[in-house]
C-alpha positions in Angstrom: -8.5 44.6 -54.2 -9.4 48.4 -54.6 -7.2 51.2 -56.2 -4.7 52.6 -53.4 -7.1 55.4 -53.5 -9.7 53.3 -52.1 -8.7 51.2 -49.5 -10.9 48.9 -47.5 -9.2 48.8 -43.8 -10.6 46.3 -41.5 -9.9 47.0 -37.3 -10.3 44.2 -34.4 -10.9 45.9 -31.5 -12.3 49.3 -32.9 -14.1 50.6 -30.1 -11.5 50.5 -27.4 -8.8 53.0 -26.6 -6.5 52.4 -29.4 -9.7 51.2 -31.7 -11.3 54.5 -31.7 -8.1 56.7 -32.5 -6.9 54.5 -35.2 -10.8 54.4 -36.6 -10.7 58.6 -36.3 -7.2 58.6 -38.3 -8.2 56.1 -41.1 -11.4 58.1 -41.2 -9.2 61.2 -42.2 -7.3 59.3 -44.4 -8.1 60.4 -48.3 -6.4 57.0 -49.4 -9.0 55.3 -47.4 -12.5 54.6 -48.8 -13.9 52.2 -46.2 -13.2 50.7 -42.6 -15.0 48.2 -40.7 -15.0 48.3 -37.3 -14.7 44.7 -35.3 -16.2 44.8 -31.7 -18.1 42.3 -29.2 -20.7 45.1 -28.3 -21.5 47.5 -31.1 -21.3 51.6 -30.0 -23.9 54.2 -31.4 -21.1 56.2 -32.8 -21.2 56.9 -36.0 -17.2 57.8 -37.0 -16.1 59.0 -40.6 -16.2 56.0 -43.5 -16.8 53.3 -40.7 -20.0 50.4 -40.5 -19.7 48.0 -37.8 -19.7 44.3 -37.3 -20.6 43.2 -34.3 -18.5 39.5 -33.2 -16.2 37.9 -30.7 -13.2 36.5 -31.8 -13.3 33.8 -30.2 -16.4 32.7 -30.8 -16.2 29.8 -34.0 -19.3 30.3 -34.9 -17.7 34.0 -36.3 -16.9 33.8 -39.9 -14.0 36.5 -39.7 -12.7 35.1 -43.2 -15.9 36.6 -44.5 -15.8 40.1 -42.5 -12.4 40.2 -43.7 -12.4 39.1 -47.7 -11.9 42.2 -50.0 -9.8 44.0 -47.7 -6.4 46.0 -47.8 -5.3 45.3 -44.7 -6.7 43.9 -41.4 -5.2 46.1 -38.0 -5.9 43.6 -35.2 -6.1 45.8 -32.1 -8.9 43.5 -30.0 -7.1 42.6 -26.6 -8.6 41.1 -23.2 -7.3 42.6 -20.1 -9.7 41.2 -17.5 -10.4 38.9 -15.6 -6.6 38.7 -14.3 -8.0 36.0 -12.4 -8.9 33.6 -14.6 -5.9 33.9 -17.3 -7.7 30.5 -18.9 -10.4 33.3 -20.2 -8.0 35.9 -21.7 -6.0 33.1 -23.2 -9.1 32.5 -25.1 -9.7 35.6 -26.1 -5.9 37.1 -27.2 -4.2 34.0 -28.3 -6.9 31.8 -29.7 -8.7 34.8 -31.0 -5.6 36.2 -32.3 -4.8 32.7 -33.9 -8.6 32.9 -35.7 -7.7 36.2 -36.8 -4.5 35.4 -38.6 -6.1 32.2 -40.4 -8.6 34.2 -41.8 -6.7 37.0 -43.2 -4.9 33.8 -45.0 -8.2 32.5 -46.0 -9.2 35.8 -47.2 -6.3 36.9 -49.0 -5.9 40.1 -47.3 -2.1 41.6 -48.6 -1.7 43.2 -45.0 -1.8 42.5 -41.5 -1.1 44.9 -39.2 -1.0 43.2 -35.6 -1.0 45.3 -32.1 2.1 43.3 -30.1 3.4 45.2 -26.9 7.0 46.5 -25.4 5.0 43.6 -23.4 6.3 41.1 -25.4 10.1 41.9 -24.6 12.7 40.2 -22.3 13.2 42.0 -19.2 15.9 44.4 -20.1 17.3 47.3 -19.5 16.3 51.2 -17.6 19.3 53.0 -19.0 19.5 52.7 -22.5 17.1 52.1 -25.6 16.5 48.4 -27.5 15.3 48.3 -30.8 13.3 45.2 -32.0 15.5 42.8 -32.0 15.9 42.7 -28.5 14.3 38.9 -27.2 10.2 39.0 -27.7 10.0 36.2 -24.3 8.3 38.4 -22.2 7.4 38.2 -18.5 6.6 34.2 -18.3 4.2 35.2 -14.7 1.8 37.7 -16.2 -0.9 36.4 -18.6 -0.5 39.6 -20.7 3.1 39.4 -21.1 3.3 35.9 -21.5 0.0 36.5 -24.0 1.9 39.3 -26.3 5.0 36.9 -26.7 3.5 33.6 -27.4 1.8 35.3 -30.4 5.2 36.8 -31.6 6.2 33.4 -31.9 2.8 32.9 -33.8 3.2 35.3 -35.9 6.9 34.1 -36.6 5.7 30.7 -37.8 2.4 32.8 -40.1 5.1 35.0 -42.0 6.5 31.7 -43.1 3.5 29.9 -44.4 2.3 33.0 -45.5 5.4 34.9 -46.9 2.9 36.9 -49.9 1.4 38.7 -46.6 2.7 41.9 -45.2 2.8 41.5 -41.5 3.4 44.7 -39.3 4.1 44.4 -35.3 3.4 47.6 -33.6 5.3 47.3 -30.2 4.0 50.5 -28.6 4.6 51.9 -24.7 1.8 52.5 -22.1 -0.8 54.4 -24.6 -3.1 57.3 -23.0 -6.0 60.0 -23.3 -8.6 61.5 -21.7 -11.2 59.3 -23.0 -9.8 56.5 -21.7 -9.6 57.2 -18.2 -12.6 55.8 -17.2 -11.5 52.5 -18.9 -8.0 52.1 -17.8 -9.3 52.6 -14.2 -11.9 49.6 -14.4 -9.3 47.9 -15.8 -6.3 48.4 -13.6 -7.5 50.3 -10.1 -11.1 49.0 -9.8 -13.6 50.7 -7.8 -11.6 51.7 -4.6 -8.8 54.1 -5.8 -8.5 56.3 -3.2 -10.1 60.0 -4.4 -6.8 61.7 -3.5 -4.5 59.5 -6.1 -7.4 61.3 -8.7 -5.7 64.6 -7.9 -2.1 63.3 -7.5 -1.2 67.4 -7.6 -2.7 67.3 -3.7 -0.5 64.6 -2.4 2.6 65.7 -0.7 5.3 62.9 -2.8 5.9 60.6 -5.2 6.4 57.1 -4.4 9.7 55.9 -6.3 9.7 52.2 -6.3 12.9 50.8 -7.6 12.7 49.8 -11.5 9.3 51.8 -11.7 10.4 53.9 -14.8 8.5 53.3 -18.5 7.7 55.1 -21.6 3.8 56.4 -22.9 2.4 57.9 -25.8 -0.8 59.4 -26.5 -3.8 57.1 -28.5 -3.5 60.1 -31.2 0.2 59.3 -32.2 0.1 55.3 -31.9 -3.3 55.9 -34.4 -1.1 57.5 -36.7 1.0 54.9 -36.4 -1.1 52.3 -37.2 -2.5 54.5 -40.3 0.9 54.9 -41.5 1.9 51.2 -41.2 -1.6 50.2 -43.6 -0.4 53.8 -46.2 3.3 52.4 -46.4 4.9 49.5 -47.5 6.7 48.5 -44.6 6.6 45.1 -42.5 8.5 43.9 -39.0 8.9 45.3 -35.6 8.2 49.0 -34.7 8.8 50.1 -31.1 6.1 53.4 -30.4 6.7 55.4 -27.4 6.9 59.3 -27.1 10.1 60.9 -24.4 10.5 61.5 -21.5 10.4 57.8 -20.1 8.2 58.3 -16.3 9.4 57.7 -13.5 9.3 58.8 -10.2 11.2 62.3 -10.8 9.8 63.0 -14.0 5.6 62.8 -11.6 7.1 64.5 -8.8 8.1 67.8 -11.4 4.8 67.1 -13.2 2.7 67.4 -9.2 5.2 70.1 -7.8 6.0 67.2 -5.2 8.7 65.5 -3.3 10.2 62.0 -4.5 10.3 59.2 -1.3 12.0 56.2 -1.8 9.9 52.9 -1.2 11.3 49.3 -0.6 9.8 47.4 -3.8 9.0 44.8 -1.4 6.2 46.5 0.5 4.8 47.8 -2.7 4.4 44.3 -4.1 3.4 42.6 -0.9 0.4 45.9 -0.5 -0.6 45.0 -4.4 -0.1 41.4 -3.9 -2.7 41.6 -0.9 -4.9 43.7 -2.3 -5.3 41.5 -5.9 -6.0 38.4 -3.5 -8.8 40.2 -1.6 -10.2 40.9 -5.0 -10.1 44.5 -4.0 -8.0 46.0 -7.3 -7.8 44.2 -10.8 -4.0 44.4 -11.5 -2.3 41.6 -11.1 1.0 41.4 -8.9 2.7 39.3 -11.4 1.7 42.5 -13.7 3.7 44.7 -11.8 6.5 42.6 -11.7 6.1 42.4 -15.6 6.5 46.5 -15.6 9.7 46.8 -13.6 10.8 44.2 -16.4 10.3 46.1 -19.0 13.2 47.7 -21.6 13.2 51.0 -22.6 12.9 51.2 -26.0 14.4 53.1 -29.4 11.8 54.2 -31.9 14.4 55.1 -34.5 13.4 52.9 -36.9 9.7 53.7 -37.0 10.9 57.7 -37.4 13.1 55.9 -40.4 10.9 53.6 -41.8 7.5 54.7 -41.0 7.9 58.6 -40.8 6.4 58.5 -37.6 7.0 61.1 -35.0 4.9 61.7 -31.7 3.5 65.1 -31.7 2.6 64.6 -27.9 5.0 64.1 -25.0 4.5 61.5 -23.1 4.6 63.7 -19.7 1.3 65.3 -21.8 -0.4 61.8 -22.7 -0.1 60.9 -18.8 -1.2 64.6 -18.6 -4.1 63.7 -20.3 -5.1 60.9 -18.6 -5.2 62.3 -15.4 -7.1 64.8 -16.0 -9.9 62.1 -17.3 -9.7 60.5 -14.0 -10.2 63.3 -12.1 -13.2 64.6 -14.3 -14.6 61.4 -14.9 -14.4 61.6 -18.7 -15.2 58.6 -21.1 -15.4 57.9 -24.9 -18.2 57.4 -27.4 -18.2 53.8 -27.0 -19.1 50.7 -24.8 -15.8 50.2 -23.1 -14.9 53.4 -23.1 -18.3 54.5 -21.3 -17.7 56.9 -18.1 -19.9 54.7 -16.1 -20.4 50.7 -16.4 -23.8 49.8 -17.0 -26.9 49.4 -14.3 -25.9 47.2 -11.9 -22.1 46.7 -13.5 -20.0 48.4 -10.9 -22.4 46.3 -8.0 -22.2 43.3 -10.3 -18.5 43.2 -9.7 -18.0 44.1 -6.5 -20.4 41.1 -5.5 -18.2 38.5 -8.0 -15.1 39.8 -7.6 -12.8 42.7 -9.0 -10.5 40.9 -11.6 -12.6 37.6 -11.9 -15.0 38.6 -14.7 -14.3 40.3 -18.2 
């Protein structure tokens, strides 16, 4: 393995929304000499001290043991969120390509894995008040990405034992936005018929507050420094990411200048619930459920441990984001891509939002 001042960093994942911050921080990294980049559709970008591999996890015919062998540390970031559908085809994907993944940083020897869990993977818990990470890692048993995030806690659990020589780092970040990603994180979650006025939420005349809506962000930049920090340092565990304010429905209607209306949780979900089964938005209801479920979380120990800090509020990431939707903005790579490819957007609406990755 290379000198600390020439680390080779390996990233799953690397051209997604997470991917491509944590490939731009480890590219500014002096410490680091290489990275590789891991992706299923390789992007023209050329970032800093980064050659790419193109592979799919999940495919066996992938010799990851060999993309990973003389590295420092492998930061496993690649994650299926589509087709919500089909849960049979993200399970192969995130949980047998995650299993893959951990082998082979066994088989390759790599002294660090740094693995991209969730606040996903927690119990439902509480609105009120902060968990750190040893609240219950169960999650949501309904949604497939819950249920996904904390079956390969449990993984991971039983790979620290057989494998105690190997660092293994969980990042267990909040809902993570930019501006690039816009364009991705509305394929993913609102499809092609979000109404043109939620775009420019600063035009309509409330906010919806749905009862147990309320969760923390952070901004791609500050969970890539994260991630950097966790391959720079010699820590290992749990480390819950998320930047303050939590959102909810107050904190959007300050944001927008507009008025907060209470709506029964029941019509929201039964509208979502409707509108997934028509194929007409990608979200899962189940998904939403998982949401409401979801602790608020204390990142005291990665401030502690990691000397991590987010330099962007989290009413700033969702910000951010926003303004990507409403200007259409996109990233330098495949799935971050302002518009799908010729014949995508057509292509699913004749098979189905939410049936097809």
């Amino acid at each position: 393995m290379g000198e600390a001042a020439g680390k080779r960093v390996v990233v799953t994942g690397a051209t997604g929304n997470v991917g491509t911050g944590v490939v731009r921080a480890l590219g500014r990294d002096p410490e680091i000499a290489s990275v590789v980049g891991i992706a299923r559709r390789e992007p023209e970008w050329s970032p800093a001290k980064t050659t790419w591999v193109g592979a799919d996890l999940a495919d066996a015919r992938t010799d990851l043991a060999e993309c990973f062998r003389g590295a420092d540390a492998v930061i496993h970031l690649a994650w299926l969120f589509q087709p919500t559908h089909t849960p049979h085809t993200t399970w192969r994907t995130n949980v047998l390509g995650s299993l893959r993944v951990f082998d082979a940083v066994a088989a390759a020897g790599v002294p660090a894995l740094v693995h991209a869990s969730s606040v996903g993977a927690y119990s439902p818990g509480p609105k009120d008040r902060p968990v750190d990470e040893e609240w219950p890692t169960h999650g949501w048993p309904e949604a497939a990405y819950t249920r996904e995030k904390a079956y390969l806690e449990r993984a991971l659990d039983a790979f620290e034992q057989r494998h105690p020589a190997t660092r293994v780092v969980r990042m267990r970040p909040g809902f993570i936005f930019q501006r690039e990603s816009a364009a991705e994180q509305r394929r993913l979650f609102a499809g092609p018929f979000l109404p043109n006025a939620l775009v420019r939420p600063e035009l309509l005349p409330f906010v919806p507050d749905v009862p147990g809506l309320r969760f923390q962000a952070l901004h791609t930049t500050d969970a890539a420094e994260a991630y950097r920090l966790a391959v720079a340092r010699e820590v290992h565990g749990a480390f819950n990411l998320a930047a303050g304010p939590p959102i909810d429905a107050a904190v959007l209607a300050e944001m927008w200048d507009a008025r907060v209306c209470r709506v029964p949780l029941r019509l929201v979900r039964s509208l979502l619930a409707t509108a997934w089964s028509l194929h007409a938005v990608p979200a899962s209801p189940q998904l939403f459920d998982a949401v409401l479920r979801l602790p608020l979380m204390d990142c005291g120990r990665a401030e502690r441990e990691l000397g991590w800090r987010p330099e962007v509020s989290a009413v700033d990431a969702v910000s951010a984001f926003v303004k990507g939707l409403r200007e259409a903005d996109g990233g330098p790579t495949p799935p971050l891509a302002k518009r799908v490819p010729p014949g995508g957007r057509a292509w699913e609406l004749v098979t189905g939002v939410g049936t097809r990755p």
